[in-house]
Residue, then its C-alpha position, 0 to 999 in steps of 0.5 A: x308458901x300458901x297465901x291467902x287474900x284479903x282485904x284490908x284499908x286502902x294505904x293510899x287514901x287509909x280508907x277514906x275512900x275519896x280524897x281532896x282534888x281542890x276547891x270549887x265554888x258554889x252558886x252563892x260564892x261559897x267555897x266548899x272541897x272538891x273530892x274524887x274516888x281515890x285511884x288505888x282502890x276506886x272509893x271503896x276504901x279497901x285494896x287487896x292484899x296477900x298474906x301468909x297463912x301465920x298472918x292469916x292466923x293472927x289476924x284471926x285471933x286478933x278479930x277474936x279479941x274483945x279489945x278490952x285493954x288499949x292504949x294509944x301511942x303517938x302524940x302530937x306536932x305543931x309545925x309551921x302554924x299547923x296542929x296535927x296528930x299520929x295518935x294510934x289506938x292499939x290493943x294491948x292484949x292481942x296487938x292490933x291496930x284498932x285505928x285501921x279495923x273496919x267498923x263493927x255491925x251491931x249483932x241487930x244489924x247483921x244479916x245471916x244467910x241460910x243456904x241449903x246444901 
């Protein structure tokens, strides 16, 4: 079986990158989150991983699509004075999981490379 490999959302921090180690205080006494890289993929936020051609494939086509049909599935959960949410935008044409897609660059932002072969 071919493999491809890929990168894609850390699973250990969903690629937050830095992750909460604690509270610290500052000079006026004021408390504030301590963060440190995440240990699995060292703060980039992304790990990576292998995938078969087919998968390969379908995540392709998923790239392709212009996600114009989504719905969100999941809700929301109150638990011991906690509110918290699973809430997932999915695609409903192609399927893929808009919540763990990487954030797309404007056309203006992008940078084409121009090689000569």
């Amino acid at each position: 079986m071919i493999k491809v490999q890929i990168l894609t959302q850390c699973d250990h921090c969903h690629g937050q990158a830095y992750l909460p180690i604690g509270e610290g205080e500052d000079y006026h006494g004021q408390k504030y989150t301590r963060y440190a890289p995440c240990p699995e993929c060292e703060g980039s936020g992304m790990c990576p991983k292998w995938v078969s051609l087919a998968e390969f494939a379908r995540l392709l086509e998923q790239a392709k699509c212009p996600h114009e049909h989504t719905s969100f599935q999941g809700g929301f959960h109150f638990n011991g004075g906690d509110l918290w949410d699973d809430l997932v935008e999915k695609c409903d044409d192609c399927g893929a999981n808009l919540d763990r897609l990487p954030a797309q660059a404007d056309e203006s932002e992008s940078c084409l490379i121009e090689a000569d072969f």
